[in-house]
C-alpha positions as CSV (number, residue, x, y, z in Angstrom):
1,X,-195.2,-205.3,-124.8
2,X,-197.5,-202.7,-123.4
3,X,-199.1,-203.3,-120.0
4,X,-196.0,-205.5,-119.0
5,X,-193.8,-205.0,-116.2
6,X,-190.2,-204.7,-117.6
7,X,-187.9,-207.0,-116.1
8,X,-185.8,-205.9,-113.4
9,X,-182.5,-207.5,-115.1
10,X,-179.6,-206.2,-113.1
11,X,-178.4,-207.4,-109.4
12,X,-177.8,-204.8,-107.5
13,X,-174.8,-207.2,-106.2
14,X,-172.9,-207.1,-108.7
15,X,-172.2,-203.9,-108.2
16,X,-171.5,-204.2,-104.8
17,X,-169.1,-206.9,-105.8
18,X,-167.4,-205.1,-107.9
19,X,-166.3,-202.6,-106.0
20,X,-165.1,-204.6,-103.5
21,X,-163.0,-206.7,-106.4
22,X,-161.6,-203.1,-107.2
23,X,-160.5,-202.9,-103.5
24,X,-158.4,-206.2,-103.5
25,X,-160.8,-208.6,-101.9
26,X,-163.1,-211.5,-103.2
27,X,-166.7,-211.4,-102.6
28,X,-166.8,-214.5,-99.7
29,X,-169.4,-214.0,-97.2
30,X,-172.9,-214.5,-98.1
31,X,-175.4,-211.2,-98.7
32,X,-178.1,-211.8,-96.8
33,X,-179.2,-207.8,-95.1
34,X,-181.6,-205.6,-96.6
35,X,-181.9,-202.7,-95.1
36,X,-184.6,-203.0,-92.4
37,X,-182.6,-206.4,-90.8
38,X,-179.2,-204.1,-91.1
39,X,-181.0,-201.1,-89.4
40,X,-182.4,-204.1,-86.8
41,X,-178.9,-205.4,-86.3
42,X,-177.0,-201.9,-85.8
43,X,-179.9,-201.0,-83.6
44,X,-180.0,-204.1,-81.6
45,X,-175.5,-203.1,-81.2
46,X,-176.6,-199.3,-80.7
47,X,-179.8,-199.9,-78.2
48,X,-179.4,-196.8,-76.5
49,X,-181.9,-197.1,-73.9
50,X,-180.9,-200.4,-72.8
51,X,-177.3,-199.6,-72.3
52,X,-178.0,-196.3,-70.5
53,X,-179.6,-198.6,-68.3
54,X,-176.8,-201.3,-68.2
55,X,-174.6,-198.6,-67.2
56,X,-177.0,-196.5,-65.1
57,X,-175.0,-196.7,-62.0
58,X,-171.9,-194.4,-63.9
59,X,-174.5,-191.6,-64.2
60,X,-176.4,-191.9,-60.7
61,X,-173.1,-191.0,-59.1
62,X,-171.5,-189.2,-61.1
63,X,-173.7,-185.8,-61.3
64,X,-177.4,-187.5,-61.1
65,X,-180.0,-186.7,-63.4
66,X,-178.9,-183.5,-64.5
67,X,-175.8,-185.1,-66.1
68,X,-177.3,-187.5,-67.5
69,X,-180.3,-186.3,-69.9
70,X,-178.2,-182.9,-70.6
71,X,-174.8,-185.1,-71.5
72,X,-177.3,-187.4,-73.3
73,X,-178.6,-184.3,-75.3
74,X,-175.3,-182.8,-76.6
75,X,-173.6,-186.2,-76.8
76,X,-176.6,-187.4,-79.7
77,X,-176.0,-184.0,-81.8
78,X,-172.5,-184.4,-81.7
79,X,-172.5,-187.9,-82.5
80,X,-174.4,-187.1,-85.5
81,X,-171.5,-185.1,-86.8
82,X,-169.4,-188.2,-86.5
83,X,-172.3,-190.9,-88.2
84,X,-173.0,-188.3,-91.2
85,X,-168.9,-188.4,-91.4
86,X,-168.7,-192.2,-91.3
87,X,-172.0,-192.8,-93.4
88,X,-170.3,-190.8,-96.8
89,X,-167.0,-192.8,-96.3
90,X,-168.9,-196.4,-96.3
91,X,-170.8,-195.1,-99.1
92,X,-167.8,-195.0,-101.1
93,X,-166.0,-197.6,-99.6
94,X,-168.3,-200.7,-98.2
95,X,-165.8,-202.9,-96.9
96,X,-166.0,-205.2,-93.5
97,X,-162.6,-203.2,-92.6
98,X,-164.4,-200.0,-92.0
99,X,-162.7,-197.3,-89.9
100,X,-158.8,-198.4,-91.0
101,X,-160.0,-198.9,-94.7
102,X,-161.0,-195.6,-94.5
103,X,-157.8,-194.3,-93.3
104,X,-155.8,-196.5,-95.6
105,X,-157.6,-195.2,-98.9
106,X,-158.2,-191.6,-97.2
107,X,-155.0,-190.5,-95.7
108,X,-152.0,-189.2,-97.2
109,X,-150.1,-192.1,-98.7
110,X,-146.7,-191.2,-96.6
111,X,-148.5,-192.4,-93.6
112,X,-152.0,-194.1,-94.7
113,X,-150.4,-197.2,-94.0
114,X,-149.4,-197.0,-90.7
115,X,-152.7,-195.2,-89.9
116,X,-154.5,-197.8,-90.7
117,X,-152.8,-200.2,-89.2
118,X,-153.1,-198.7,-85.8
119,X,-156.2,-197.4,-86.5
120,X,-157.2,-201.5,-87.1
121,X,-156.0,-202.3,-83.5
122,X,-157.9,-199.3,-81.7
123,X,-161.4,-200.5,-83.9
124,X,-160.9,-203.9,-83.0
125,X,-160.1,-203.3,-79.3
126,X,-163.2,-201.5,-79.2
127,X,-165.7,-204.0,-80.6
128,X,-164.3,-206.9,-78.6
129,X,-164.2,-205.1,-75.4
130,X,-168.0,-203.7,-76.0
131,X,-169.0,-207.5,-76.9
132,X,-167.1,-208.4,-73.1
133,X,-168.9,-205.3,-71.8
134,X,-172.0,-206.5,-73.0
135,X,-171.6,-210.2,-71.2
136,X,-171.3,-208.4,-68.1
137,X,-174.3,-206.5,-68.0
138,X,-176.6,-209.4,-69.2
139,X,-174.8,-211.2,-66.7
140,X,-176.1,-208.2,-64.0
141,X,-179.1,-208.2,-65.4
142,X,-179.9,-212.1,-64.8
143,X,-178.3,-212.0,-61.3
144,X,-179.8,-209.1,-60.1
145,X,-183.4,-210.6,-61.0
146,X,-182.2,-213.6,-58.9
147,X,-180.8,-211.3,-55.9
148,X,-184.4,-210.0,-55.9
149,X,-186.8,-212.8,-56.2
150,X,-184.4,-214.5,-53.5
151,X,-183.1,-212.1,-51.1
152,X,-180.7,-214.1,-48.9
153,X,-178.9,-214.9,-52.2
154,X,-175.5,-213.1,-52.5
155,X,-174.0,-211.9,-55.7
156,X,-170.5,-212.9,-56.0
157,X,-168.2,-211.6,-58.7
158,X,-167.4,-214.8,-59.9
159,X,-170.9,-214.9,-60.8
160,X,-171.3,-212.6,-63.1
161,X,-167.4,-213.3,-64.9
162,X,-169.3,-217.0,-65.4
163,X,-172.8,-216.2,-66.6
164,X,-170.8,-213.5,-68.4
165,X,-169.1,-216.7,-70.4
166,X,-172.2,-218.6,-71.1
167,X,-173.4,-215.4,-72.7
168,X,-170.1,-215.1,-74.8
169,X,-169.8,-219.3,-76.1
170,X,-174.3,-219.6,-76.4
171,X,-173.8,-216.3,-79.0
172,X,-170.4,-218.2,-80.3
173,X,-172.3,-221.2,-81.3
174,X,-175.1,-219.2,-82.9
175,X,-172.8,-217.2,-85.0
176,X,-170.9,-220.5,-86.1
177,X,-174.1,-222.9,-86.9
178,X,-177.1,-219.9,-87.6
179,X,-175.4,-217.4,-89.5
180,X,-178.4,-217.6,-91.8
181,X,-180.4,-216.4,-89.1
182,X,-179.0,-213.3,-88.1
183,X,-180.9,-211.1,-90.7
184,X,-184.3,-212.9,-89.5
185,X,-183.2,-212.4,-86.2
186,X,-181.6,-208.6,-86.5
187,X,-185.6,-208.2,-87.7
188,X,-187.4,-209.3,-84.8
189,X,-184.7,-207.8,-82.3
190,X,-186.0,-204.2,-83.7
191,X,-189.7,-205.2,-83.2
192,X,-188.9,-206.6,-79.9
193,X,-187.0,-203.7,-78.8
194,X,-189.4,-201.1,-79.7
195,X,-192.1,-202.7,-78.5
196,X,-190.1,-203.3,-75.0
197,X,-189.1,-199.9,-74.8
198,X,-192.5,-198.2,-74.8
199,X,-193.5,-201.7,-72.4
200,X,-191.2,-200.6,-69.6
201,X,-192.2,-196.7,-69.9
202,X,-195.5,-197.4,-69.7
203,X,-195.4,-199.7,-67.1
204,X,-192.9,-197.3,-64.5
205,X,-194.4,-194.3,-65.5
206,X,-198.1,-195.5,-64.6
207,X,-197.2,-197.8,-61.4
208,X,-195.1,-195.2,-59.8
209,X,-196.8,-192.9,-57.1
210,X,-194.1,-191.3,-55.6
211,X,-192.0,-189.3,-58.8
212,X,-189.5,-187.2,-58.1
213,X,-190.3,-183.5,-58.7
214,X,-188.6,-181.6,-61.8
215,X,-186.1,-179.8,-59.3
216,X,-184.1,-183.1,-58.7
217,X,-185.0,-184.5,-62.4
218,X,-183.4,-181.5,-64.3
219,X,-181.6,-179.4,-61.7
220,X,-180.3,-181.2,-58.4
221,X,-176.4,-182.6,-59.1
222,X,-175.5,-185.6,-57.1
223,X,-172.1,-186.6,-56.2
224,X,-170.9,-189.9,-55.1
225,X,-167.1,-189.6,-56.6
226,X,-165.3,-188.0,-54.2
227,X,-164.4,-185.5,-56.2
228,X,-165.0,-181.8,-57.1
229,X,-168.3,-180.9,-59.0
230,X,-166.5,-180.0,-62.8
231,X,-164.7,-183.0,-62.6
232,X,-167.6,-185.0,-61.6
233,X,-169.9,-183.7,-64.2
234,X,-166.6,-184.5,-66.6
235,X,-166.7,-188.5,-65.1
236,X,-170.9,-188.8,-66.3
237,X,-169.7,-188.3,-70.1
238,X,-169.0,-191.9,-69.5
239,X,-172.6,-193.1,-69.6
240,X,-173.9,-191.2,-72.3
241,X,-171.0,-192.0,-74.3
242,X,-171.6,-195.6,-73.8
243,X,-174.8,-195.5,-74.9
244,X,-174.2,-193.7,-78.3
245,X,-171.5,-195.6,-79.1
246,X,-171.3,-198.7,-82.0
247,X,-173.4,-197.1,-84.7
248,X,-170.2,-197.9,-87.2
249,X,-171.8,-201.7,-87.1
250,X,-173.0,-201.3,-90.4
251,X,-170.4,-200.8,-91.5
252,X,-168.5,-204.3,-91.1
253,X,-171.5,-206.2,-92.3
254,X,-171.4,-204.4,-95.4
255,X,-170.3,-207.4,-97.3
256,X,-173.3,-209.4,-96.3
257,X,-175.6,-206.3,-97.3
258,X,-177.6,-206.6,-100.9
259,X,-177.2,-203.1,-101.2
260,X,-174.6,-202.0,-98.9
261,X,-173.3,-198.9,-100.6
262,X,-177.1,-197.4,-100.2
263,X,-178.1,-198.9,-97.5
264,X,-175.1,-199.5,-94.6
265,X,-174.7,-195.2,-94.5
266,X,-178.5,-195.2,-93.7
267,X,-178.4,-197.7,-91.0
268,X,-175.7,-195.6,-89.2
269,X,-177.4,-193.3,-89.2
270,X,-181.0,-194.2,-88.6
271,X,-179.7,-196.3,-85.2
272,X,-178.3,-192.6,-83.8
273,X,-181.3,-191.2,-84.6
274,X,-183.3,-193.9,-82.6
275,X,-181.3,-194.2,-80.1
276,X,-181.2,-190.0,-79.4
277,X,-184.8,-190.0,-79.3
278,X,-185.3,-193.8,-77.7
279,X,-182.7,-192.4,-74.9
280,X,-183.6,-189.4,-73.9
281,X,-187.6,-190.9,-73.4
282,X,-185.9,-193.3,-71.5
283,X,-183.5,-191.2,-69.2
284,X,-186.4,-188.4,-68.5
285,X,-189.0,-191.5,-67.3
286,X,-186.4,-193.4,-65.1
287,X,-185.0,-190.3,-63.4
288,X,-188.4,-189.2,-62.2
289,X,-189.4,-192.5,-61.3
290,X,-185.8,-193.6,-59.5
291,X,-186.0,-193.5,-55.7
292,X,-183.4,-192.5,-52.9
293,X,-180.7,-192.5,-55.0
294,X,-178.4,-193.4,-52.7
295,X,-180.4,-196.9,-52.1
296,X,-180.9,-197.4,-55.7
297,X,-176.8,-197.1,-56.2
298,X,-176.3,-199.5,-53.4
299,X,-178.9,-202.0,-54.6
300,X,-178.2,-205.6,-53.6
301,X,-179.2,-206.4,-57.0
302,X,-176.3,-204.4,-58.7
303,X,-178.3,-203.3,-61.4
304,X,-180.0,-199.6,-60.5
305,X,-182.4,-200.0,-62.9
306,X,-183.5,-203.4,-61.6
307,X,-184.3,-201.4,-58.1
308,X,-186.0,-198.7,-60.3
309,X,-188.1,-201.2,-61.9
310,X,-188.9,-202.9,-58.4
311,X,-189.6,-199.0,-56.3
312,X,-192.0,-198.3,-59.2
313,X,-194.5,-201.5,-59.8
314,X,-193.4,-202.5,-56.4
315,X,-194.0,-206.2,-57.2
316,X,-191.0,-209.1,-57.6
317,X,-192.9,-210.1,-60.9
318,X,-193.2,-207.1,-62.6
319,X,-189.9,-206.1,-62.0
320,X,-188.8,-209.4,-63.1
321,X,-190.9,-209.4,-66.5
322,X,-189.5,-205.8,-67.0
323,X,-186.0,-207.1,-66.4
324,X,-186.4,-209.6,-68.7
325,X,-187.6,-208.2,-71.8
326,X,-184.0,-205.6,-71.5
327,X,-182.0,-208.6,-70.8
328,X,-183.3,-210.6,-74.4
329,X,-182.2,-207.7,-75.7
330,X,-179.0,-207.5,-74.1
331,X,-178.4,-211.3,-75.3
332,X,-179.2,-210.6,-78.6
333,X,-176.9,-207.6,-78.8
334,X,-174.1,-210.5,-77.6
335,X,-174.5,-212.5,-80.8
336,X,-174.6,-209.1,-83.0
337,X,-171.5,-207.7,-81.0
338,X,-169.7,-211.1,-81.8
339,X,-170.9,-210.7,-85.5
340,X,-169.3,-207.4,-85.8
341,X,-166.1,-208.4,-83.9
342,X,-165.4,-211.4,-85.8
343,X,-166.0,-209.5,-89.7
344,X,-163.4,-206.6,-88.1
345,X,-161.1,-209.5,-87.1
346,X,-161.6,-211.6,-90.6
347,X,-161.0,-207.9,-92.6
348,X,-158.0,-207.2,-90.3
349,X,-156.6,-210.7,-91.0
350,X,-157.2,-210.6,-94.3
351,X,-154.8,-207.4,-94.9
352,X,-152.2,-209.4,-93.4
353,X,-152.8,-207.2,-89.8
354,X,-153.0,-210.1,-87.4
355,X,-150.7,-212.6,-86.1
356,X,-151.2,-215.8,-87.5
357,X,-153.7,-213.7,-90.3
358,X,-154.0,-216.8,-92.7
359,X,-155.8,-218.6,-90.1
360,X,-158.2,-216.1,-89.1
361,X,-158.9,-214.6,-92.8
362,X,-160.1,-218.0,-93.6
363,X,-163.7,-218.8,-94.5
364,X,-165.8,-221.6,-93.8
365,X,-166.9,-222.3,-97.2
366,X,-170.3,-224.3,-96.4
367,X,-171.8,-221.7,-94.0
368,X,-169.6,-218.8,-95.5
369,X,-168.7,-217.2,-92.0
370,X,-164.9,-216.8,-90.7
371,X,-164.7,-219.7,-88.4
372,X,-161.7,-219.0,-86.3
373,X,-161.9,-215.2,-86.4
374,X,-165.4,-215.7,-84.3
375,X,-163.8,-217.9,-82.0
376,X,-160.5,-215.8,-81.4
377,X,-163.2,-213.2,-80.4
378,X,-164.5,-215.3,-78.6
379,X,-161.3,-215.9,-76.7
380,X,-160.5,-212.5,-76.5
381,X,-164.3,-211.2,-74.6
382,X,-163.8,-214.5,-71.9
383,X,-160.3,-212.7,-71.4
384,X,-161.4,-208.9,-70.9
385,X,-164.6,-210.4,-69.0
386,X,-162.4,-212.2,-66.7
387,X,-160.7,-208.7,-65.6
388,X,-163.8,-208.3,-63.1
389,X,-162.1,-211.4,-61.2
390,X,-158.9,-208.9,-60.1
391,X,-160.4,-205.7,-59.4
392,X,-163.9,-204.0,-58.3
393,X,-163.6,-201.7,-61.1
394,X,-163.0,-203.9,-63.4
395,X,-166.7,-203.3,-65.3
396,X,-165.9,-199.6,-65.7
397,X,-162.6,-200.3,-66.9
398,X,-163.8,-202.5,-69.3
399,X,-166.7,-200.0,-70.7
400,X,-163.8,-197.0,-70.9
401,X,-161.3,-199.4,-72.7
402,X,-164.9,-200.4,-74.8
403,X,-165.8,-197.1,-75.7
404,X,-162.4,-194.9,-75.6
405,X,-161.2,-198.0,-78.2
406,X,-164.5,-197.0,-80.4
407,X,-164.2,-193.3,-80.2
408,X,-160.5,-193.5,-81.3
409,X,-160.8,-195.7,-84.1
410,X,-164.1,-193.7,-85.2
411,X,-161.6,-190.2,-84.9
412,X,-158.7,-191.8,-87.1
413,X,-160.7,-191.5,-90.3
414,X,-162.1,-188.0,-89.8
415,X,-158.6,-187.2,-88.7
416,X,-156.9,-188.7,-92.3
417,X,-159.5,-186.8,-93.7
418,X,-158.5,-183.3,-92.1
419,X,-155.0,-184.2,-92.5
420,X,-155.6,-185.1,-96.3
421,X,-157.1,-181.6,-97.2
422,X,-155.0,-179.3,-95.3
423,X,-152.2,-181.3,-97.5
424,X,-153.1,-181.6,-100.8
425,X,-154.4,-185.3,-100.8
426,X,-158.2,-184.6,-100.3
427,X,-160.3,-187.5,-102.0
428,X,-163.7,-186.5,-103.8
429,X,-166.1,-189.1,-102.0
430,X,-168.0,-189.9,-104.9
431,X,-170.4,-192.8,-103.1
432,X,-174.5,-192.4,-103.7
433,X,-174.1,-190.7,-99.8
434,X,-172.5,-187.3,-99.9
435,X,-172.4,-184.8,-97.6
436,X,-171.1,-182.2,-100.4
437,X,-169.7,-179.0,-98.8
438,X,-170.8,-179.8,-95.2
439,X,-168.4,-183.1,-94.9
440,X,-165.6,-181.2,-93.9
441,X,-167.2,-179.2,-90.9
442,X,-168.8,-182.7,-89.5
443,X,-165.5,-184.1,-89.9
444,X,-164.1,-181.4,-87.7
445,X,-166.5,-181.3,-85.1
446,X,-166.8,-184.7,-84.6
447,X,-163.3,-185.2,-84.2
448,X,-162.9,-182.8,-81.7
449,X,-165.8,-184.1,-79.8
450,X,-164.1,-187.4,-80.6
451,X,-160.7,-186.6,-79.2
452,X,-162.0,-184.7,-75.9
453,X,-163.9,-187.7,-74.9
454,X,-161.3,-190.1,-75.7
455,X,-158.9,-187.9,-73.0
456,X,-161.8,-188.3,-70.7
457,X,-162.5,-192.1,-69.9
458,X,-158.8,-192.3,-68.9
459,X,-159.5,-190.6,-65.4
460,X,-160.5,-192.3,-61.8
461,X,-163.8,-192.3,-61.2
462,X,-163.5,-192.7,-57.1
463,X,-161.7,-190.6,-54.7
464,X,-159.2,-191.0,-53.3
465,X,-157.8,-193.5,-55.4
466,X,-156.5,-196.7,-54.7
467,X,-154.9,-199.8,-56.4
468,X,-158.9,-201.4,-56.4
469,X,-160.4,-198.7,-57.9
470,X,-157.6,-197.4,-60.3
471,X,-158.7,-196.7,-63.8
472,X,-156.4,-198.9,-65.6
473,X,-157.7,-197.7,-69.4
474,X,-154.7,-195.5,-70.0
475,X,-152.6,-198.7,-69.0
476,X,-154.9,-201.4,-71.5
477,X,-154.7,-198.4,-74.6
478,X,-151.2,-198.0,-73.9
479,X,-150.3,-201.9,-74.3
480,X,-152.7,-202.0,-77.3
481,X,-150.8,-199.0,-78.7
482,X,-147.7,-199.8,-77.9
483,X,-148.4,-203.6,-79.5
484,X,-149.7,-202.0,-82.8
485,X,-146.4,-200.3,-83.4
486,X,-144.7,-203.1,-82.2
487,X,-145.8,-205.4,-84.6
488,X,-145.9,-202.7,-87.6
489,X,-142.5,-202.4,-86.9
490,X,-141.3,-206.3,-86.7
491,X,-144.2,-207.3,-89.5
492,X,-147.1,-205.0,-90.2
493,X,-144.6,-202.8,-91.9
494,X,-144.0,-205.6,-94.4
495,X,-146.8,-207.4,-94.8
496,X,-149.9,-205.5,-94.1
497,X,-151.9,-204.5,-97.3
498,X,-155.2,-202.4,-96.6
499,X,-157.4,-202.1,-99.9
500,X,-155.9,-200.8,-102.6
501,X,-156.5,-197.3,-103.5
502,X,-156.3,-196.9,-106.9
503,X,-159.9,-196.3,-108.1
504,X,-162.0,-193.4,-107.2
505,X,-165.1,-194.2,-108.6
506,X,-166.9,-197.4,-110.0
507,X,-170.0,-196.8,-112.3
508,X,-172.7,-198.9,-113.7
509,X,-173.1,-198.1,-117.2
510,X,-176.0,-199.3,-119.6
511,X,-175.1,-200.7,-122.5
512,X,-178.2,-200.4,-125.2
513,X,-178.5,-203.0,-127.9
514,X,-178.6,-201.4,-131.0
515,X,-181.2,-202.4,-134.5
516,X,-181.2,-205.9,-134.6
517,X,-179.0,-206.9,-131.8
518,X,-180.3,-209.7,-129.3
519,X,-181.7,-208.3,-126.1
520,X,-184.3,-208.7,-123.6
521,X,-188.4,-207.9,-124.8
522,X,-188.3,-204.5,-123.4
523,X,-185.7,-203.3,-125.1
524,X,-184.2,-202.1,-122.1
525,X,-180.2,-203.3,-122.8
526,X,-178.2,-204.6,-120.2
527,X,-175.8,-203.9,-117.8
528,X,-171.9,-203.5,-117.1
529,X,-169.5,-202.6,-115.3
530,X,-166.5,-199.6,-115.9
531,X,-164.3,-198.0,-113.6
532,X,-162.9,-194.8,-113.4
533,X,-159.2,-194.7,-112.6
534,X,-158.1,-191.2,-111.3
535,X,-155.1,-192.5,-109.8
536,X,-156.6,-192.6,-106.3
C-alpha cells in the first residue's frame, strides 16, 4: 500500500548463520552485539590510555618521554596495517576461531593445518596471558591507592598475586551467571571510559603548576636499564606495544554479533583508531605533568601514574578518585578479557585442538556460554598471575609473553596470506570488507612490523642481568611452541579439524514471487540462501 513502510522481512542472522554452517559449526552462542556494544567491548580490551598507564613504568625507564609518544606514534600507523589486514579476513570469515581460522582457510593446504594449529596455541597464549596481565595491574592500581591514603602500609607481592585472583574468579562468575549483560555492560564501559579519559586530563592538566618544559617532554631520553641508548630505546617498544595490542577481540565474539560480518571488521578497527588518538592525548598530558622521574619510578605505590596523579592535584582524594575511575575500567576489561579467552578456548576445543576438547567445546545450553572453557581460563590467568610469587620481573614477563603471544598469532594469518600468493593459493576475500588491491601491501607491512616486535619482547630489560630479573619470555614461547608441535604430532595431527574450506563465497539471493504467487503486501519476495562453491 502506498504510504506504508515495507516490512523489513529478512534477519540479518540468518546469514550470519549460514556461513558459519558452511564453515562446519552450529550456530550455539546467543547473538546479542550490535555494533556500538561490540565497538564498547573491543574498546573496553583495547583501552589504550589506561594500559599505557598500567604499564607506565616500562616506558619511564626505558628512554622517558621521548620513547614513549614517538613509539606510540609509529606503533598506531603500523598497527593499522595489521587491523585493516585482520578486519577483510573476519569479513569473510566471522568465526570465534579468528587468527588460526584464518590460517587454516587462508594458507596453502600442504601446511594450513599445522599453521593453524600452532597459530591456535600462540592466539590463545596471548589472550589468557593479557587477561592475567590485566589482574595484575588492577591489582596495582587498588594497592597503590591504599599505599597512598596509608603510608606506613607495605605492598607485598603476595598482595597483588591475591587481589590479582579476586579480580580473575569476581569476572569468572560474571561471565558464567550474566552473560546477558555483557553487551549492556560493553555499552556503558565506552561511555564510562570516554568520559574518564577526558576527566583525568582535565583534572592533571589544570591542577598541575609545575609542568615539565617541552625539552624533557619531546627531546630528553632517560635511561634506567643499564644498558646502551639503541638498545634502550629498542626495550620502550614494550609499552606502546602493549597498549595497541587486543583489537582482534572482535573477532571471537563474532558469533554473538547480529551482524558480525559488517560489523566485527569495523570494531577492529574503530578501537585502533580510538585508542591512537585516546593514547597519544594521554601520553603528551602525563609526561608534562610527571615529576622527578626517578621518584615517580620508585613510587611506594608501584603504580607511576598513581604518583603522577598525586604530584599534580596534590591531594590523597583526588588522586584516589582519579585512580579509581582507570581501575573500573581495568575491572571491566577483566570480565571482557575472560570473554574473549574463553570463545578462543571453546573454538579451539571445538576443532578438536585442546586436550580433553569435548569438555571444553561444550555449551551450557540455558545461558548458552562455554561453561568449562571460562573456567579453564580461569585456571590458566590464577597460574600466569601467580608467576609474580617467584620472580620480581615476573609482571613484565607476563606482559611480553601477553603481547609477543598476540603479535605472533596476529602475524600467522598475514604470513599464510603472503605465503599463499607468492604460491599460487591466493584466496579472493570476497566478505562486504575489502581492501581490494591495497590488502597485500598491509599484509606485508604489518607482518614485518609484526615479526620485528615479536624478536623484541624476548630481551632483558635490566642490566646486568641476573636469575631475578631474567626475561624468561623466550623460555614460556618456547614451552608453548614446543607443546603445540608436541601435541600436533601425538594428536593434533589426527584429530584437529579447523573450518572447512570449501566455500568461497556465500550470497543472499532474493527470490521474487511471480503473478499470483503468495507473498508478503509489498510485493517485496523473500529471501534465501545459495552458496558459491569454487573449490576453496
Amino acid at each position: 500500500m502506498a504510504g506504508e513502510t515495507p516490512v523489513k522481512v529478512f534477519d540479518e542472522d540468518i546469514h550470519e548463520d549460514a556461513v558459519l554452517e558452511k564453515l562446519g559449526y552450529q550456530q550455539e552462542l546467543k547473538r546479542s552485539f550490535g555494533l556500538l556494544g561490540m565497538i564498547g567491548f573491543s574498546f573496553s580490551i583495547v583501552t589504550s590510555w589506561t594500559a599505557l598507564g598500567g604499564v607506565l613504568i616500562v616506558g619511564v625507564e626505558s628512554g622517558g618521554p621521548p620513547v614513549m609518544i614517538y613509539s606510540w606514534i609509529g606503533i598506531s600507523i603500523v598497527t593499522l596495517a595489521v587491523a585493516y589486514s585482520m578486519a577483510e579476513m573476519c569479513s569473510a570469515y566471522p568465526v570465534a576461531g579468528g587468527q588460526y581460522s584464518w590460517v587454516a582457510v587462508l594458507a596453502p593446504p600442504q601446511i594450513s593445518r599445522g599453521m593453524s594449529y600452532v597459530t591456535g596455541w600462540f592466539m590463545i597464549t596471548g589472550v589468557l596471558a593479557m587477561g592475567a596481565t590485566n589482574n595484575s595491574i588492577g591489582a596495582n592500581f587498588i594497592l597503590g591507592q591504599a599505599n597512598l591514603s596509608f603510608p606506613d602500609y607495605t605492598i607485598e607481592r603476595w598482595h597483588t598475586v591475591l587481589l590479582a585472583y579476586l579480580i580473575a574468579l569476581t569476572a569468572t562468575v560474571v561471565n558464567i551467571y550474566g552473560p546477558h549483560l555483557l553487551d549492556r555492560i560493553s555499552k556503558g564501559i565506552l561511555i564510562w571510559n570516554i568520559v574518564s579519559f577526558f576527566i583525568v586530563i582535565i583534572v592533571i592538566l589544570a591542577t598541575n603548576d609545575h609542568k615539565q618544559p617541552a625539552s624533557f617532554v619531546f627531546h630528553d631520553f632517560q635511561n634506567f636499564t643499564g644498558f646502551g641508548t639503541a638498545f634502550t630505546a629498542i626495550l620502550g617498544l614494550l609499552q606502546s606495544a602493549f597498549g595497541m595490542c587486543c583489537y582482534d577481540a572482535g573477532a571471537h565474539l563474532t558469533e554473538e554479533m547480529k551482524n558480525a560480518s559488517k560489523d566485527a571488521p569495523k570494531a577492529i578497527v574503530m578501537s585502533v583508531y580510538i585508542g591512537a588518538v585516546t593514547g597519544f592525548v594521554f601520553l603528551v598530558s602525563v609526561c608534562f605533568c610527571i615529576g622527578d622521574i626517578s621518584d615517580t619510578a620508585a613510587s611506594t605505590t608501584g603504580v607511576p601514574l598513581i604518583q603522577i596523579f598525586y604530584d599534580s592535584t596534590q591531594s590523597v582524594v583526588g588522586t584516589c578518585f582519579l585512580a579509581s575511575l582507570v581501575t573500573v575500567i581495568v575491572i571491566v576489561c577483566a570480565n571482557a578479557l575472560l570473554a574473549e579467552g574463553s570463545r578462543s578456548l571453546f573454538a579451539f576445543a571445538r576443532d578438536h585442538g585442546l586436550p580433553f576438547s569435548h569438555v571444553f567445546a561444550k555449551v551450557e545450553k540455558k545461558r548458552q556460554v562455554p561453561v568449562y572453557a571460562i573456567l579453564l581460563a580461569c585456571v590458566v590467568q590464577l597460574a600466569m598471575n601467580s608467576i609474580y610469587f617467584g620472580t620480581l620481573t615476573g609482571f613484565n614477563t607476563v606482559i611480553s609473553i601477553a603481547t609477543e603471544g598476540f603479535y605472533l598469532s596476529y602475524a600467522m594469518p598475514l604470513l599464510a596470506r603472503i605465503i599463499a600468493r607468492f604460491t599460487g593459493h591466493a584466496h579472493v576475500l570476497e566478505g562486504p570488507y575489502s581492501l581490494g588491491k591495497w590488502g597485500v601491501t598491509l599484509n606485508v607491512i604489518g607482518f614485518v612490523f609484526l615479526l620485528f616486535t615479536s624478536i623484541t619482547f624476548n630481551f632483558p630489560t635490566v642490566n646486568p642481568v641476573d636469575q631475578g630479573n631474567m626475561n624468561y619470555t623466550s623460555a614460556a614461547i618456547g614451552i608453548i611452541g614446543l607443546i603445540s608441535i608436541v601435541t600436533w604430532l601425538t594428536t593434533g595431527r589426527k584429530h584437529f579439524t579447523g573450518p572447512q574450506v570449501g566455500v568461497e563465497n556465500v550470497n543472499i539471493v532474493k527470490e521474487p514471487h511471480g503473478p499470483g504467487e503468495k507473498g508478503d503486501s509489498n510485493g517485496s519476495g523473500s529471501y534465501g540462501i545459495s552458496f558459491d562453491n569454487n573449490g576453496g
